[in-house]
C-alpha positions as CSV (number, residue, x, y, z in Angstrom):
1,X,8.1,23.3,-10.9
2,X,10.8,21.1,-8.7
3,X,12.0,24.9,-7.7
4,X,8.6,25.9,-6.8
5,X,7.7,22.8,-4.4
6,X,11.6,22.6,-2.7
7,X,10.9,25.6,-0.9
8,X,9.3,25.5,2.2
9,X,8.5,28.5,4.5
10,X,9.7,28.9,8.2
11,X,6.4,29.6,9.4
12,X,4.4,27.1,7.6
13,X,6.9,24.6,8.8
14,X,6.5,25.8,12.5
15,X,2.8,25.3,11.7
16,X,3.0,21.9,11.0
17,X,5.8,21.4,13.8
18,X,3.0,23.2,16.2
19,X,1.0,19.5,15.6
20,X,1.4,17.3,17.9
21,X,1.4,13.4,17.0
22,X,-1.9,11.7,18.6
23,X,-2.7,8.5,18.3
24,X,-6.9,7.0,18.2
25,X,-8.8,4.4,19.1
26,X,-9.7,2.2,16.2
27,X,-13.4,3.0,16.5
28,X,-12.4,6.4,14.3
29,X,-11.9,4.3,10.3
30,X,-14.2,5.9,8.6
31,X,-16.0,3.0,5.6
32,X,-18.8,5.4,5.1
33,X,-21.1,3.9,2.5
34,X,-22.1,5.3,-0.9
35,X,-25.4,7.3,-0.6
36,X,-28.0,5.7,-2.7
37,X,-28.2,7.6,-5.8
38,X,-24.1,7.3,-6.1
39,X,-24.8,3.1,-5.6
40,X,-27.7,3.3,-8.0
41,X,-25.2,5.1,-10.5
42,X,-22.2,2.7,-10.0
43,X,-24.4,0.2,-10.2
44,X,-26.2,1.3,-13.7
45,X,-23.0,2.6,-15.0
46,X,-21.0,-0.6,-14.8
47,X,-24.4,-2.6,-16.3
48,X,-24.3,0.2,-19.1
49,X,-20.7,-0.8,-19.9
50,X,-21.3,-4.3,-19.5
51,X,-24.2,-4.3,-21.4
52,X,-22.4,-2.2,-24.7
53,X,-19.1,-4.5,-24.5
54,X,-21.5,-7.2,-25.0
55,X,-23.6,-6.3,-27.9
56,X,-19.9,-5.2,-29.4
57,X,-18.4,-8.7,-28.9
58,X,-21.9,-10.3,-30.6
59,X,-21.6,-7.6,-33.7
60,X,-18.0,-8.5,-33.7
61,X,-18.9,-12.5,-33.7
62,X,-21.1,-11.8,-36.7
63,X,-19.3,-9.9,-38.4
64,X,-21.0,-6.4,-38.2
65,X,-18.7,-4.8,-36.0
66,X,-15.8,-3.4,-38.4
67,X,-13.5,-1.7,-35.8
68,X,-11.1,-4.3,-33.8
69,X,-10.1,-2.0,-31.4
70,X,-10.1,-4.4,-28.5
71,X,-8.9,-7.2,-30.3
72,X,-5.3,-8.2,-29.4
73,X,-3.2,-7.3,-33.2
74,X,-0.8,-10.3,-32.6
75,X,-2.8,-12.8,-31.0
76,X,-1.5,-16.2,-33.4
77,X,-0.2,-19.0,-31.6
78,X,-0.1,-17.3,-28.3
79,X,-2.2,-18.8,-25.2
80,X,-5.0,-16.2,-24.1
81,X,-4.0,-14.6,-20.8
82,X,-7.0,-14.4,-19.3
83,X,-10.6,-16.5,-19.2
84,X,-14.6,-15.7,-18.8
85,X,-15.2,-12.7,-17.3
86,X,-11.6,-11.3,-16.7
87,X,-11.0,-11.7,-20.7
88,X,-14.4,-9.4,-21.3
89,X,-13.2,-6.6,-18.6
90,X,-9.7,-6.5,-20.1
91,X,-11.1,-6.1,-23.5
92,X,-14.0,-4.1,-22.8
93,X,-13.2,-1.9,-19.5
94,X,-9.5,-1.9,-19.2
95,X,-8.3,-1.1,-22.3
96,X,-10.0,2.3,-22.7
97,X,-8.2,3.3,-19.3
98,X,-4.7,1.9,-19.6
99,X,-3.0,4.6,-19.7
100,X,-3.6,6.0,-16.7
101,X,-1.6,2.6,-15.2
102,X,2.1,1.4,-15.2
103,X,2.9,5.2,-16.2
104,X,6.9,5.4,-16.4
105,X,9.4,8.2,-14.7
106,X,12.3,9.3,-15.3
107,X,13.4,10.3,-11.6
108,X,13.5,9.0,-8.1
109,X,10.2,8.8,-6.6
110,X,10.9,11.2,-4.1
111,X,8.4,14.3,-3.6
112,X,8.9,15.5,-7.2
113,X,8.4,13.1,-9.6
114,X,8.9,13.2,-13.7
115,X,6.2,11.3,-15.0
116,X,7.3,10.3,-19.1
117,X,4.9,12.0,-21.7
118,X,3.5,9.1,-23.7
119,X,0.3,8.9,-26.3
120,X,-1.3,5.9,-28.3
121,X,-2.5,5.7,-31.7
122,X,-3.8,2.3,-31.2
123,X,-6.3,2.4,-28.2
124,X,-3.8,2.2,-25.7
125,X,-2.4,-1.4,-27.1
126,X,0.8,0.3,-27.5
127,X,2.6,3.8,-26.7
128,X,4.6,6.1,-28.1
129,X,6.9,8.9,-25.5
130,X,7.0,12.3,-26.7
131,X,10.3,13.2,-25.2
132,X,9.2,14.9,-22.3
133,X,8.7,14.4,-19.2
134,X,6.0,16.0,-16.0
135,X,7.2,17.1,-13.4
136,X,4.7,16.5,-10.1
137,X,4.2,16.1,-6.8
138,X,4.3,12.6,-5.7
139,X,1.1,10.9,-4.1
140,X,1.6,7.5,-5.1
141,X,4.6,6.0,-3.8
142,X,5.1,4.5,-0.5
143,X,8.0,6.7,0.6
144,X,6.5,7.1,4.1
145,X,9.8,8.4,5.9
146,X,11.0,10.7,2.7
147,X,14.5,8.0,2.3
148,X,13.9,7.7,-1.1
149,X,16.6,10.6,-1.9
150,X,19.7,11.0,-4.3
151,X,21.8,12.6,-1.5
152,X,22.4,12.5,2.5
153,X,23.0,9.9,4.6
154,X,21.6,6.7,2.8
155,X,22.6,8.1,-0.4
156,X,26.6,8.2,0.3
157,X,26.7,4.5,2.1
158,X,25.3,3.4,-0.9
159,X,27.7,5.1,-3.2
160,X,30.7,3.9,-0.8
161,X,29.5,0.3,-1.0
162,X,29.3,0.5,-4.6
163,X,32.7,2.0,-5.0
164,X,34.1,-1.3,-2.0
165,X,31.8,-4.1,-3.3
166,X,31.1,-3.8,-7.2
167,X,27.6,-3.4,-8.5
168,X,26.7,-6.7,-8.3
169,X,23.3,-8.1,-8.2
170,X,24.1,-10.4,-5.4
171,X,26.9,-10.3,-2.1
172,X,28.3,-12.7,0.7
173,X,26.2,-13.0,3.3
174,X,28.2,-10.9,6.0
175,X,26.2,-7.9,5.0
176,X,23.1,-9.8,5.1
177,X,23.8,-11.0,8.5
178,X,24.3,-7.1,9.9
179,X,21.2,-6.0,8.8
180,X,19.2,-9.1,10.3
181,X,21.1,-8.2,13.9
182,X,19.8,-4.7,13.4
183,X,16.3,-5.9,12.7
184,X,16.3,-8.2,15.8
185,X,17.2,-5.4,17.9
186,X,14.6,-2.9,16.5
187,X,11.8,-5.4,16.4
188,X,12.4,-6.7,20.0
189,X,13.1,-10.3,18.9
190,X,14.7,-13.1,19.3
191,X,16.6,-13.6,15.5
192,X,15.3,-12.0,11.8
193,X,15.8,-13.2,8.3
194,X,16.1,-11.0,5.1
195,X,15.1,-11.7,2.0
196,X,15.8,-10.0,-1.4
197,X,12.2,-10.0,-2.4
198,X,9.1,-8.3,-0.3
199,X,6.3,-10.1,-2.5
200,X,8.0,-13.4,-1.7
201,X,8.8,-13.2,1.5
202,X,5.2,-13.8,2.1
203,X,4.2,-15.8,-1.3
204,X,6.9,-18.5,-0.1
205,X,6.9,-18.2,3.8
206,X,4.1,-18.7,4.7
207,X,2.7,-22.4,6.9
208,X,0.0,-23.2,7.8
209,X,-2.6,-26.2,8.2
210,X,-5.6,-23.9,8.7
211,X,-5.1,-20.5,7.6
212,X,-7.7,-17.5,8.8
213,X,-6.6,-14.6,6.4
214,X,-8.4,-10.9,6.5
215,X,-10.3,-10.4,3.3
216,X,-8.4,-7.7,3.1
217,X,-5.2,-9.3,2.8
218,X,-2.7,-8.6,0.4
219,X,-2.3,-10.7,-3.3
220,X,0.8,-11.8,-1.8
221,X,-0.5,-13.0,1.5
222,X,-3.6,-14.8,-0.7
223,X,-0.5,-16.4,-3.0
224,X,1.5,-17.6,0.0
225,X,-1.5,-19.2,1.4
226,X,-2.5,-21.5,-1.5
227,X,1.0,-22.1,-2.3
228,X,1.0,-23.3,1.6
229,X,-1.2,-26.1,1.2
230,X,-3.2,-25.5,4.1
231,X,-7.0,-25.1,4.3
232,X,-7.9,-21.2,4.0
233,X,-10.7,-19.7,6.0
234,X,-11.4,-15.8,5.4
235,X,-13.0,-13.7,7.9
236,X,-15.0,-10.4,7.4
237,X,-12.1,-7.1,7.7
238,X,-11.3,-6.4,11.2
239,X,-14.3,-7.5,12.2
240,X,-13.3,-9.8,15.6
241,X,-16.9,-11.3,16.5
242,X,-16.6,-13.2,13.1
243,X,-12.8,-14.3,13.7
244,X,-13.8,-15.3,16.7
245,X,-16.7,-17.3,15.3
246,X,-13.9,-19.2,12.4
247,X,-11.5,-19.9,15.4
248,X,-14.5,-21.6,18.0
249,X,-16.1,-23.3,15.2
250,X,-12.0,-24.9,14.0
251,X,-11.4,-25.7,17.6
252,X,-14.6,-27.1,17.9
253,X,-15.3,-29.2,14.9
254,X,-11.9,-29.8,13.8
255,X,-10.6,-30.9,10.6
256,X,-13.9,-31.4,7.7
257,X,-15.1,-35.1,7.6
258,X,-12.2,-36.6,9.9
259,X,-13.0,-35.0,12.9
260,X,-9.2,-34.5,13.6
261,X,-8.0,-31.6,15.9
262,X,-6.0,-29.0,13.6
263,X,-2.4,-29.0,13.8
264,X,-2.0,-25.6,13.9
265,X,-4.3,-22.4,13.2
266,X,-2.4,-19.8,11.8
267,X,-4.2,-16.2,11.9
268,X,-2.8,-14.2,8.9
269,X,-3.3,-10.0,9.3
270,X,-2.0,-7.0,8.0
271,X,-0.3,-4.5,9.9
272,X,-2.2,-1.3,7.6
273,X,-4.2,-2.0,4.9
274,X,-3.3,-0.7,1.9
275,X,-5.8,-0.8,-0.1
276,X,-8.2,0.3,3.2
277,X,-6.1,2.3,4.8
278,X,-7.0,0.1,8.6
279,X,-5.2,-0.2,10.9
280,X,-5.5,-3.9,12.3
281,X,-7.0,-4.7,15.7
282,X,-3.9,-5.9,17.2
283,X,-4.8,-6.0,21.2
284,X,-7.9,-7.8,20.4
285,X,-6.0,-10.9,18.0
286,X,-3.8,-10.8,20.4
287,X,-6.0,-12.1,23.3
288,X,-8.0,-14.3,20.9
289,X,-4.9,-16.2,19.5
290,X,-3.9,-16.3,23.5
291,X,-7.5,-17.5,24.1
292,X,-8.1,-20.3,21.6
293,X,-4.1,-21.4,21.3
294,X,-3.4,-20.0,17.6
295,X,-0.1,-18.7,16.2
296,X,-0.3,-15.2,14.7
297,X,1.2,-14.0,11.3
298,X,1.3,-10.1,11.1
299,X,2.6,-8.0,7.9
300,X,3.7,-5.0,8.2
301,X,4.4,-4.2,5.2
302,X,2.8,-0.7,5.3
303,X,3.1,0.2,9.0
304,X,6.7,-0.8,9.6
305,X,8.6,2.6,10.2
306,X,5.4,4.5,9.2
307,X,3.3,3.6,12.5
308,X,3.9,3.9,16.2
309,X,5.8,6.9,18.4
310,X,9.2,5.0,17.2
311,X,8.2,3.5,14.1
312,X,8.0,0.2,14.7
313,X,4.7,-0.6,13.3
314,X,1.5,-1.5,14.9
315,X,2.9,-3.5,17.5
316,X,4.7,0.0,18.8
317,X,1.1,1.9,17.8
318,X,-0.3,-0.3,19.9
319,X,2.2,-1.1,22.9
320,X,1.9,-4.6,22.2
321,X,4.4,-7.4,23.1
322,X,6.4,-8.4,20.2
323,X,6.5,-11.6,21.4
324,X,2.9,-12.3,21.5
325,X,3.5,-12.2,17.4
326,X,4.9,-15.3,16.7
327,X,5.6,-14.3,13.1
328,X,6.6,-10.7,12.2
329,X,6.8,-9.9,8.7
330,X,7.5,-6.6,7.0
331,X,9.3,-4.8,3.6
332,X,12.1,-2.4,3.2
333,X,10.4,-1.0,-0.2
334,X,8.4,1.4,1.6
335,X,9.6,2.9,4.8
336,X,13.3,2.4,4.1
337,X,13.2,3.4,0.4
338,X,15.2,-0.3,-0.7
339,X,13.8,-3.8,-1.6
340,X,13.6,-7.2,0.2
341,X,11.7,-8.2,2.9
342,X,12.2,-9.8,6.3
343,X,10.5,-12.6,9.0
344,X,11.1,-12.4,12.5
345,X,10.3,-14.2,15.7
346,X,11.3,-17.1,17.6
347,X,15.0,-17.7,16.7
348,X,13.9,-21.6,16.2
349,X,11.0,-20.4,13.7
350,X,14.1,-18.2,12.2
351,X,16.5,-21.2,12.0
352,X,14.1,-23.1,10.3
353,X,13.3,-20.6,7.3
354,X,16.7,-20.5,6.4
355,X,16.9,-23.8,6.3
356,X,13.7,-25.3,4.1
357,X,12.1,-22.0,2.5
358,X,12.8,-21.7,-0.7
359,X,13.2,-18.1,-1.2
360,X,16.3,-18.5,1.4
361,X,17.6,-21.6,0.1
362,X,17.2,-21.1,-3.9
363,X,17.9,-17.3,-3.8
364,X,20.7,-14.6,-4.0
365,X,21.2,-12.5,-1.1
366,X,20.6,-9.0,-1.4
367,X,23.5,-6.8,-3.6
368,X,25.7,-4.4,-0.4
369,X,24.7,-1.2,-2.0
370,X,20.4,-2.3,-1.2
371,X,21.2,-3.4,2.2
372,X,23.6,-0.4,3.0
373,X,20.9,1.5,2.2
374,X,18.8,-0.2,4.5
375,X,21.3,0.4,7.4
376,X,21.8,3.6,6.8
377,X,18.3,4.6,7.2
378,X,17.6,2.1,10.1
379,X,20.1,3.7,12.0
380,X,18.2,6.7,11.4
381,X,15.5,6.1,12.4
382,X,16.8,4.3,15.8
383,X,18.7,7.1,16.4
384,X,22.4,5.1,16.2
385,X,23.5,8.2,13.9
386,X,23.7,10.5,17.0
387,X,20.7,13.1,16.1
388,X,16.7,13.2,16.3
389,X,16.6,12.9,12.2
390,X,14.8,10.1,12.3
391,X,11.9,11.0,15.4
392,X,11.6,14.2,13.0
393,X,10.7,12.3,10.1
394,X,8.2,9.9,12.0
395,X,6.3,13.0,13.5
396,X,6.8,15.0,10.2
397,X,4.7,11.8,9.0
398,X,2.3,12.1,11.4
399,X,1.3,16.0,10.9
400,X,1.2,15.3,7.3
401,X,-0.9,12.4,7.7
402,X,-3.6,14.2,10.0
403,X,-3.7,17.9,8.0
404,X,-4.1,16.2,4.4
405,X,-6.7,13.5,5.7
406,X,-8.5,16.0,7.5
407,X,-8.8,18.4,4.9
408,X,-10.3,16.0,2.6
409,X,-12.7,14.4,5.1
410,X,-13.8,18.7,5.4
411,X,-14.6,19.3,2.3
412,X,-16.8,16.2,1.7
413,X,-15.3,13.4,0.6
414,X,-15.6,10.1,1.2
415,X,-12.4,9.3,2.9
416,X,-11.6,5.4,4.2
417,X,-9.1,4.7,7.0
418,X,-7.8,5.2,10.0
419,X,-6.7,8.7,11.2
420,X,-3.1,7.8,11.8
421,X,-2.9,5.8,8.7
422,X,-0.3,6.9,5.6
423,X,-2.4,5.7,3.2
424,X,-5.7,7.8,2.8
425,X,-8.1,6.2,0.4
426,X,-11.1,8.6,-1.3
427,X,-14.0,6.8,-3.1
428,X,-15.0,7.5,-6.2
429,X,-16.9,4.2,-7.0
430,X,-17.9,4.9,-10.5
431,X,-15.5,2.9,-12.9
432,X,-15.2,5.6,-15.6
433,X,-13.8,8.7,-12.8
434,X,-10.6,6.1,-12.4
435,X,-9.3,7.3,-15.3
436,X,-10.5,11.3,-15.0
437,X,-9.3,11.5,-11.6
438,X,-5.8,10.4,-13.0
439,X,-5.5,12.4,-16.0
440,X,-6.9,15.1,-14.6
441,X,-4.4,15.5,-11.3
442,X,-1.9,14.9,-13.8
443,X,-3.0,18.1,-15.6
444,X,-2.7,19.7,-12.2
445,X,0.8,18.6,-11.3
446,X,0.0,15.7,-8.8
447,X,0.7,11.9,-9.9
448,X,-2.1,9.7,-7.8
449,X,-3.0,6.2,-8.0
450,X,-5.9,5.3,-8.8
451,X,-7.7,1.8,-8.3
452,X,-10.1,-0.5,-9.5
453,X,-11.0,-4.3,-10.1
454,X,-10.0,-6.2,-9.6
455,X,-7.6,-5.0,-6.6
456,X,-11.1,-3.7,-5.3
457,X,-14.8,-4.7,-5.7
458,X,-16.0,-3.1,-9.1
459,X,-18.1,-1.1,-7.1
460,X,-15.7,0.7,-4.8
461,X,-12.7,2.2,-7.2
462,X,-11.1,5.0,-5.8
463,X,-7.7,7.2,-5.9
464,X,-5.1,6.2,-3.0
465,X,-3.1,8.9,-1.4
466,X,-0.3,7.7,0.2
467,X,1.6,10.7,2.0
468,X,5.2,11.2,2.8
469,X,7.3,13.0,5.5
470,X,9.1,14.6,2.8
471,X,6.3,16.6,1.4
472,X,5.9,20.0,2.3
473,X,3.3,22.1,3.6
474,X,3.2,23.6,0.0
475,X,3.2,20.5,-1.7
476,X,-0.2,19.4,0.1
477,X,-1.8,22.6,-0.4
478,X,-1.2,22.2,-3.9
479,X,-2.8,18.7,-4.3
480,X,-5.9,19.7,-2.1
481,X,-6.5,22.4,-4.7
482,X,-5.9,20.2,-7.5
483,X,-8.2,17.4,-6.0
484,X,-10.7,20.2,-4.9
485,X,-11.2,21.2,-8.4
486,X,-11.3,17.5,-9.8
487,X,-13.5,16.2,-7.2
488,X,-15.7,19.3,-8.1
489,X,-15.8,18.4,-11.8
490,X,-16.4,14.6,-11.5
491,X,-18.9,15.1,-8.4
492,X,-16.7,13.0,-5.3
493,X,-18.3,15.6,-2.9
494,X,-20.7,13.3,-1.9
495,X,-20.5,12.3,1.9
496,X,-23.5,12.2,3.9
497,X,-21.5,12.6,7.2
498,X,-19.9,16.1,5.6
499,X,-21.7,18.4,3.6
500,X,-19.5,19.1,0.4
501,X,-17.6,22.3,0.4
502,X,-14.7,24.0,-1.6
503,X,-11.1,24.5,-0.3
504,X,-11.6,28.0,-0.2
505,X,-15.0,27.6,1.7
506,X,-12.3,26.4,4.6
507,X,-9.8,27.9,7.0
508,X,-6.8,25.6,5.9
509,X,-5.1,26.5,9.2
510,X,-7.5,25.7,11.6
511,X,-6.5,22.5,12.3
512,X,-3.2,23.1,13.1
513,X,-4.3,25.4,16.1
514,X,-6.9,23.1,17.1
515,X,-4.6,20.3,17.1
């Protein structure tokens, strides 16, 4: 199977190269809403399931239910984990699905992945692997710019720092240092810190004395904001009338019962979304931080190396001034296949993180082998290496991006997000198709992720797609058939905006000369 999706033919790859890269107005995310009969069936199938787990945990409290299927085996003189409502879900709804989550590989999650072969024979409390292992094509991972590799570039300046440093898990800050310069001279700032951890660079980092956070927000970004101190305000998802209405009414009234101006008003966004698949509205925070004297707090996370004609996120998507950010905030995990995380901005805001945050002062720095790897692709994709690689992999992105999203938006699914963004979610808001979507791609050859509460409403599960520069032509074809067939036996077809259709009802090459 790896030989079979390597190869990629010179005219299908002059197809895709025939695409040119467009950008779009916001106005064009797509949240199209269930139609009714799907909402009434979510709706009835959750209460069914609630309902029966229920009337199983009463038969088990009297004694008449005689199978402990859901019970934890080993529970003595361990706290429970969980409380109320999340306890019953875990028990009742979870369970029966967890297999289709945390599945292991035995590969780099490049393209191809090898997903491990596992079973249970105790309703999914433990597993067993089989020995083998699935090859498939990868739609999970957040390898946007296709660096997650075992040879080239990347792949030999980690190997030389390995062979001139050790294997380490931590290194003198020198290297540390050259990386930050790099950043600051990519972002279009004025100094950058790394961190060795993504999910804490925004759990720790983040100040505040009134914090205005996107619902939409990351856990991490949630985390960092309680763990802040400061009073958290949410506002409806990219929706600027009602941000507008928290930052009149803070200015206005001021701090609750004292009256007292607020410090500070820190807006908190996300670059993309990656649950959504949004893109934020970046020109229009930008003039309402300007307008009612906020500070600004952008992750980009998702959109960092994945977004904009260079790659340099929303603030290049949208020709923004970096400046107007005052905090930039971004990973290496996804664009620049590494770890760690960095802040950048104002080099006083910068020299005062490495002095009092606590994931600068009470961690390692990052081991030379991770942030080689990170140089290496940076100067990639800046162009420091001497060729276009890294303009081809950004547009390569791009053409992907539009042919698989518009393909599934064709043949009637309901498709979230923004036309330029790398993660394309489809609905499938019944709870029981997250795990037939799963197992069922995975019969097909194409590992997915597939979500549900509670990183979404219980209502609105559905299979993320993130795409890759490094998938072929062949590779997408592939999983549009396989999610043609699986969205034709667990009825996703269901947009009112596009009448359902096969694959094969379709001219899959259209597009690319309309385009």
């Amino acid at each position: 199977m790896k030989d079979e999706f390597s190869k990629i033919s010179s005219s299908s790859k002059q197809m895709l190269q025939n695409v040119p890269v467009t950008t779009t107005n916001i106005d064009d995310e797509k949240f199209e809403e269930a139609p009714t009969w799907v909402a009434v069936i979510t709706v009835l199938s959750f209460a069914l399931h609630t309902a029966l787990g229920w009337l199983r945990d009463f038969l088990r409290y009297i004694g008449l239910e005689k199978k402990k299927i859901v019970i934890d085996p080993n529970p003595k003189d361990f706290a429970p984990l969980y409380l109320s409502y999340e306890c019953f879900y875990t028990r009742n709804l979870y369970q029966r699905v967890r297999d289709v989550f945390n599945q292991p590989i035995v590969s780099m999650a490049g393209p191809i992945v090898d997903v491990m072969e596992r079973v249970s024979e105790d309703y999914n409390w433990t597993f067993r692997f089989t020995g083998r292992s699935l090859p498939a094509i990868n739609l999970g991972s957040y390898n946007y710019l296709g660096f997650a590799e075992n040879r080239g570039p990347c792949a030999e300046q980690a190997i030389s720092a390995i062979e001139a440093c050790g294997i380490a898990t931590c290194r003198t800050q020198q290297y540390m240092r050259t990386l930050e310069f790099m950043m600051t001279d990519y972002l279009g700032v004025e100094d950058c810190i790394a961190f060795g951890m993504g999910f804490a660079t925004n759990a720790l980092n983040i100040p505040g004395d009134l914090i205005l956070s996107d619902r939409r927000n990351h856990i991490s970004i949630i985390l960092g904001a309680r763990l802040s101190g400061a009073r958290i305000c949410t506002f409806n998802h990219n929706d600027m009338k009602d941000l507008e209405h928290h930052l009149s009414e803070a200015v206005g009234d001021g701090q609750p019962r004292k009256f007292r101006p607020w410090k500070k008003i820190l807006i908190i966004v996300e670059g993309v979304y990656s649950m959504e698949g949004s893109l934020c509205k970046l020109p229009e925070i930008v003039a309402l931080k300007k307008k009612y004297k906020a500070y600004l707090y952008v992750d980009e996370a998702h959109s960092i190396g994945a977004i904009g004609s260079r790659g340099r996120g929303v603030v290049d998507y949208w020709n923004v001034d970096p400046n107007d950010i005052d905090i930039h905030m971004g990973t290496f995990t996804k664009s620049f296949g590494s770890v760690g995380g960095y802040i950048a901005g104002k080099k006083s805001l910068v020299d005062y993180i490495r002095v009092h945050s606590h994931s600068a002062c009470y961690s390692s720095s990052m081991s030379a082998p991770i942030v080689y790897q990170i140089i290496s692709a940076l100067t990639i994709v800046t162009g420091r290496d001497g060729t276009n690689d890294g303009q081809k992999r950004i547009r390569q992105l791009s053409r992907n991006v539009h042919y698989f999203r518009r393909q599934l938006v064709d043949m009637g699914f309901i498709v979230y997000g923004n036309k330029d963004s790398p993660v394309i979610p489809v609905m499938l808001f019944i709870p029981a198709k997250i795990a037939a979507v799963n197992r069922e791609m995975l019969k097909r050859g194409c590992a997915v992720v597939t979500v549900g509460f509670p990183a979404t409403k219980i209502t609105e599960s559905r299979v993320r797609f993130c795409i890759s520069a490094s998938h072929t032509k062949e590779m997408l074809d592939h999983a549009l058939r396989a999610f043609d067939e699986v969205g034709f036996l667990t009825g996703l077809q269901c947009s009112k905006r596009n009448p359902p259709r096969r694959l094969y009802e379709l001219n899959p090459d259209k597009y690319l000369e309309e385009e």
